[in-house]
Every structure is written in structure tokens, then in C-alpha cells.
C-alpha positions, 0 to 999 in steps of 0.5 A: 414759145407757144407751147410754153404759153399754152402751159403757163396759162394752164397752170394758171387756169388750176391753180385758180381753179383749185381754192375755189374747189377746196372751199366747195368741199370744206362748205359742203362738209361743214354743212353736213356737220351742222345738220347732225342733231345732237342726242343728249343721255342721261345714265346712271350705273354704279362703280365697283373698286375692288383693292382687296381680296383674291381677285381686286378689280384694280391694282397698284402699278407703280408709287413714290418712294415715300407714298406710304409715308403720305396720307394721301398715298400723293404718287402712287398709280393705280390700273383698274378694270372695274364693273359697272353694275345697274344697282350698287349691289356688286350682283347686280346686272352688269352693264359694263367696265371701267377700265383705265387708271386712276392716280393720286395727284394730290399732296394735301387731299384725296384727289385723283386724276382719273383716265377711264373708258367706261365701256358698256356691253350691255343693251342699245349702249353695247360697244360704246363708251364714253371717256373721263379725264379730269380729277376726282375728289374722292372724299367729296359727297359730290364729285364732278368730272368732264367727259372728254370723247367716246366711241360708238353712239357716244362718238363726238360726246362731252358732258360730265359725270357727277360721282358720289360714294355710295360705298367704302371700306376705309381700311381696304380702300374699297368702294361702291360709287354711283355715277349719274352722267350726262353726254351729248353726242 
């Protein structure tokens, strides 16, 4: 009976003993997390989306049936690997791509829904990325879209993108934008 005793109170003495431990732990952490000062960048870079010619940068991957009887292609879902470049000229130093989809989510406008990793490979940047989800309205002079996350020295981050046409050929659908971003990470 002793022994059982002795067994019961020190069950007891850890099950005390260990939220106590827990809550140790998670303040310590929670502390560490506050220390970190957030850093806030500002890029700017250009997009290039290529439909056309013999190597397009991004391409149809799948569409509604009745996406060509639509002016705003509602439906279809285009898979891109696009460079970003320093300048708008598509010559330009390359910084980095854009890789993901973008797909028209809109009936009655040019609105896309945009899930794109621009990733950068180019100076202090290299091997980061920052990630968008959001839509786009492409026709707008301005479009303002969320930054949801990245990896690298933008791991952790949020902000926006604000993007606007620098560049488009109506007929082929391609086009040159430029992209000012904002992050904190």
C-alpha cells in the first residue's frame, strides 16, 4: 500500500509540475519572437508574359468549355514561368522568375487569381522569394495584390505588390508589367 502511495504522489508531483514547464517554454519562445526586428523592403522589377511565339513564358493548361465564347476567357488556367528583369526591356539583367498560375476568375472583367512565387536569383535576394495570392485586375492602370509569405530573408513576410502595365500586345495577350513591392519580414 505504501508503494502505491509513494506512486500516486509522484504522479501527482509531475502532472503538477509539467504546465508549469510548458508555460516556461512557450514564454521563452514568445519572447525570442518579439525580439526579432522586422526589416521592411521596397522592390521594384518587371514582369514578363510571354503567350506567344516559339518559347511562351506561360501556357494554357486547362479552360471551360465555353472559355472562347467569353470575352474574358472566365475559365481558363494559365501555368507561367516568367522572368523578372531590372528594367522593362526583356534584355535586361535578369533578377529572377515568377513561377506559378494565374487563372481568369471573373465573368464580367479581366480579373485574375494569381498564385505566384517570384523567386529571385539575383544579388543579396538569391534564394528567396516572396509569394502572391490575391486577384489581379488586370485591366486596371493599378493593381494591388497581398503578399502572403516567402522563404529565404523574406521568410515570415506580408505586404503588397502594387502592378501596372508597362507593356501589352492586345492581339497575343502578351505583356511587360512593372511591379513595385513592399514586404516586411
Amino acid at each position: 500500500m505504501a508503494k502505491l502511495g509513494g506512486i500516486l504522489w509522484l504522479v501527482t508531483v509531475v502532472v503538477a509540475a509539467f504546465p508549469r514547464a510548458q508555460s516556461l517554454r512557450v514564454e521563452s519562445w514568445a519572447t525570442r519572437l518579439e525580439a526579432k526586428k522586422e526589416t521592411l523592403t521596397n522592390l521594384q522589377f518587371y514582369f514578363h508574359d510571354t503567350l506567344s511565339g516559339r518559347n511562351p513564358s506561360a501556357i494554357r493548361v486547362a479552360q471551360a468549355a465555353d472559355t472562347n465564347k467569353s470575352l474574358t476567357l472566365f475559365g481558363a488556367v494559365m501555368m507561367a514561368d516568367d522572368p523578372l528583369t531590372e528594367g522593362p526591356d526583356p534584355n535586361s539583367k535578369l533578377l529572377g522568375r515568377a513561377q506559378g498560375l494565374y487563372a481568369s476568375a471573373c465573368q464580367e472583367d479581366v480579373g485574375l487569381l494569381m498564385a505566384m512565387s517570384f523567386s529571385f536569383t539575383d544579388g543579396i535576394y538569391n534564394g528567396s522569394s516572396i509569394s502572391i495570392l490575391g486577384k489581379n485586375q488586370a485591366l486596371d492602370m493599378v493593381r494591388e495584390m497581398p503578399i502572403v509569405g516567402g522563404t529565404g530573408l523574406f521568410r515570415l513576410a506580408r505586404g503588397y505588390a502594387l502592378a501596372h502595365t508597362y507593356w501589352m500586345d492586345i492581339t497575343t495577350g502578351d505583356a511587360i508589367v512593372g511591379y513595385n513591392v513592399t514586404v516586411v519580414h
